[in-house]
Phi, psi and omega in degrees: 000300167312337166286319181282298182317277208327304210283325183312295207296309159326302178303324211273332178300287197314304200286339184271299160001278180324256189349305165313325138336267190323286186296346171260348162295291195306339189261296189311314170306339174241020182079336194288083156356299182292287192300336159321309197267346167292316184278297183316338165282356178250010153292316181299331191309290183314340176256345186246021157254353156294315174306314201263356175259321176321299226286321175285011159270316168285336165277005195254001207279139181309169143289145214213164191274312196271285188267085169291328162241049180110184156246000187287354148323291206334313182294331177289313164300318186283341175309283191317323194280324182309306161313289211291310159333275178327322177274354212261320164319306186283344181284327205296296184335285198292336175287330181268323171324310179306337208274325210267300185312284190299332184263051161046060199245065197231106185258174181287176166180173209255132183264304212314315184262009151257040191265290172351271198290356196275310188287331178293295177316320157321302207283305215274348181283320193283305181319296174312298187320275186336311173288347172253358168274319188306336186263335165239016138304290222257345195245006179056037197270115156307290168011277198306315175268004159269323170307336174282356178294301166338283185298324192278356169272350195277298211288338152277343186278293206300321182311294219294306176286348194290309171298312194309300175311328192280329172303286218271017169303292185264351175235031174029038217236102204279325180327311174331315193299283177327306179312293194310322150336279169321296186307323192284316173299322183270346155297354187259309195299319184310294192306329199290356191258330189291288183321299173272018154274326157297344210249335165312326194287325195272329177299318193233041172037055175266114167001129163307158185328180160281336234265311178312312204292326204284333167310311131016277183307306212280287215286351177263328190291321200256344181236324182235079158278351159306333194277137148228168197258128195272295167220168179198095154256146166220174199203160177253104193251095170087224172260006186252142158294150171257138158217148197224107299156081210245099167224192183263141144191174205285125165346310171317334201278165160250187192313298179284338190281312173310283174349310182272354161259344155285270229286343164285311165305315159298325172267013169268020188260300186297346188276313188295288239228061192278011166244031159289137151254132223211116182249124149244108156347091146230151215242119174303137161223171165245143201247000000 
């Protein structure tokens, strides 16, 4: 699993590079407003797949006498500074476009190579994106989905400008860049408010779906009848669930008999959930 992120996080480095390149030779050379404001979303791309592969090298690190329960913030904290990155790109955007607008700053320009490099950015952003939502799918990375987040507002952002350049290919109308420029910023701007409301819920331990308590609930219902649930918080570190566990159960037992019904409930807890981490309670009742 740490081998798929890692080489994903790679990729997403290699692949922003490329791009980061492309486009600002090609922005400066042309003039371009847009193709500008493209190559800075793949510099923010590009600093926060440096951010999401440190961070999946350090969350992927044991719990330590200083991080007892792990590294997996790290990955959560690289989600949030990654949103902040987007938004701060799009604030950059909307200041030099604006700038542009008023002081009436619209020379010609030869559109065909940022027609060019735009299709290119479209084609290799939708293959990377993809591949990095599927690897942090299956391995549950924040990091890794917010860079694929990263990427896939660059392939609407890189389409937007891409119509822009084909307007003004034919109608020589230079207003267009800057507009389209603004367009791009507020799809970059959109995703960086989404991304960092998500990446916040897990930073400041907001409870897992319901969906988590109730499946919870059916295996102690269906397996440990004896058992009732007192209280049940959970929470999110990284790629791990936390759920804490609080239960009932008959007085009568002793000390080793609980002990062997906790430790059977974590593991039909751990069979639903395996990258659950899982503290259990238990509390004398009468039945």
């Amino acid at each position: 699993m740490f081998q798929n992120k890692k080489f994903a996080a790679l990729l997403s480095v290699f692949s922003n590079s490329f791009l980061i390149i492309l486009k600002l030779v090609c922005g400066i050379m042309t003039g371009s407003m847009s193709v500008i404001s493209e190559a800075l979303h793949s510099m923010g791309d590009l600093l926060a797949s440096f951010i999401a592969f440190f961070s999946i090298q350090k969350s992927s690190k044991p719990a330590d006498s200083d991080h007892q329960f792990g590294h997996g913030k790290f990955e959560d904290l690289a989600g949030f500074v990654e949103a902040l990155l987007i938004i701060a790109t799009a604030l950059f955007i909307f200041y030099a476009a604006g700038h542009k607008i008023i002081h009436h700053h619209f020379d010609s320009m030869e559109t065909a190579p940022g027609i060019i490099v735009m299709i290119i950015s479209v084609v290799v952003n939708i293959f990377v994106s993809s591949y990095l939502f599927k690897v942090a799918k299956n391995t549950d990375s924040a990091a890794l989905l917010a860079d694929a987040h990263h990427l896939r507002a660059d392939v609407y952002s890189s389409a937007a400008v891409l119509l822009g350049l084909i307007v003004i290919h034919y109608t020589h109308f230079y207003l267009i860049d800057p507009i389209f420029a603004i367009i791009v910023g507020i799809l970059i701007l959109k995703t960086g408010i989404k991304l960092a409301k998500d990446s916040s819920r897990s930073l400041v331990d907001e409870a897992l779906p319901g969906d988590y308590r109730a499946k919870v609930e059916e295996v102690i219902e269906h397996n440990f009848p004896d058992v009732k649930i007192k209280s049940m918080k959970t929470s999110k570190t990284g790629t791990n669930k936390n759920i804490q566990l609080e239960i009932l159960m008959n007085p009568d037992f002793t000390l080793k008999e609980a002990h062997e019904v906790c430790n059977k409930l974590e593991h039909e807890i751990s069979i639903l959930f395996s990258d659950a981490k899982i503290i259990i309670h238990p509390e004398p009742y009468t039945f």
